[in-house]
N, C-alpha and C positions, 0 to 999 in steps of 0.2 A: 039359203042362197048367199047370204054373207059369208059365210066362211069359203065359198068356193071362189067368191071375186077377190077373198083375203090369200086365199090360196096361187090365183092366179096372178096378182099383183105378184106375191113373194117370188114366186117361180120367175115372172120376168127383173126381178131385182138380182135374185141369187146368180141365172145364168149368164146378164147382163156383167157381173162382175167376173165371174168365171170366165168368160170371154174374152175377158181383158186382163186377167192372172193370167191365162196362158198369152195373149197376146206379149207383153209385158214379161214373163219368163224367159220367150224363145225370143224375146227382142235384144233383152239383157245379155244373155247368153252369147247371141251374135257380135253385139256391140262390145261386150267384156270379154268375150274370145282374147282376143289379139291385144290387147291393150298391156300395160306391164301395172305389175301391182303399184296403187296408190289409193288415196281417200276417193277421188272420183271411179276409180272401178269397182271400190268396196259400194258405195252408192247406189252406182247403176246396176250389180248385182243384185243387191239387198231391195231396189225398188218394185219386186212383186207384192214387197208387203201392202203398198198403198193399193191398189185393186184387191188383197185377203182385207184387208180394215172393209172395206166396202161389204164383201161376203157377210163380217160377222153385222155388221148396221144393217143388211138385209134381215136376219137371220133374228138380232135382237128387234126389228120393228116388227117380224109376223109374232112373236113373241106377245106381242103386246098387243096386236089386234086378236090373238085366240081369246074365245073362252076361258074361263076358269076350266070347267072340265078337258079341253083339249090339251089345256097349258101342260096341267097334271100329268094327264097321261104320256106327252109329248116328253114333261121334265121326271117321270117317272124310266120310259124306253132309255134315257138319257142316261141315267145313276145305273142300270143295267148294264149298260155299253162300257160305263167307266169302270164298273164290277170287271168285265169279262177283260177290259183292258191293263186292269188294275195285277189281277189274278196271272194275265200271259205275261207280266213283266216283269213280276217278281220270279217268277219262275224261270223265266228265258235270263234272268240275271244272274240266276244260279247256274244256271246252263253254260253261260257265256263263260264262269269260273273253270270249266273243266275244259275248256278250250274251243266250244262254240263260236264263230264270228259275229261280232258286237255288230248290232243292227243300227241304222239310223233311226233320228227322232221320225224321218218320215214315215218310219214302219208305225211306230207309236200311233201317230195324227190318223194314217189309216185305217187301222185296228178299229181306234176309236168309231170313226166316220161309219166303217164298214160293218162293224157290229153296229152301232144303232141303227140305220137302215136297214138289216136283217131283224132285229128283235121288231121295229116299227112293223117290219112286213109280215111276220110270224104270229105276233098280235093282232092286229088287222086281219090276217088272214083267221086267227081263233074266233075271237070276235061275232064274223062274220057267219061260221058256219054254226054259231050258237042259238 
């Protein structure tokens, strides 16, 4: 039963923050539309960061209330994810040499994100039917 009220805390911390990264992105955006370059537009652009710091103090406190077993496994799907990240980037580098268009870091941060929540889900899903 702990782990699932550890679960359900995390879940309202991470999307609590998420909520406010996009808030905070499309506010930014608005307000630094129109404005002409200076330090206070570089500012208010850059200010999504403080709601992603939130994410990762979400993210580093369910960290800490897992098990040892869960940690493991959780920071195990992890070094996967960075595998499979690792692997698409070296390669999409050599790609990009022969005249591929150079992707953003947000493609990176994706990849990452989006393969460990498939390997998490593919594991879990093994797992279960074992």
């Amino acid at each position: 039963m702990r782990e699932k009220q550890a679960q359900a805390i995390y879940l309202r911390e991470l999307f609590a923050a998420l909520a406010m990264y996009c808030l905070f992105v499309f506010g930014s955006n608005y307000i630094a539309d129109p404005m002409v370059a200076s330090p206070a537009r570089s500012a208010i652009i850059a200010s999504p960061i403080l709601p992603a710091l939130l994410m990762v103090w979400s993210i580093v406190r369910q960290f800490q209330r897992m098990d040892e077993y869960v940690r493991l496994w959780s920071l195990e799907n992890l070094g996967m994810a960075a595998a499979v990240t690792a692997a698409f980037s070296l390669s999409y580098g050599f790609m990009e040499t022969t005249g591929f268009p150079k992707l953003s870091m947000f493609v990176t941060w994706s990849l990452v994100m989006g393969s460990w929540g498939v390997i998490t889900c593919l594991r879990s899903w093994k797992e279960k039917s074992q």
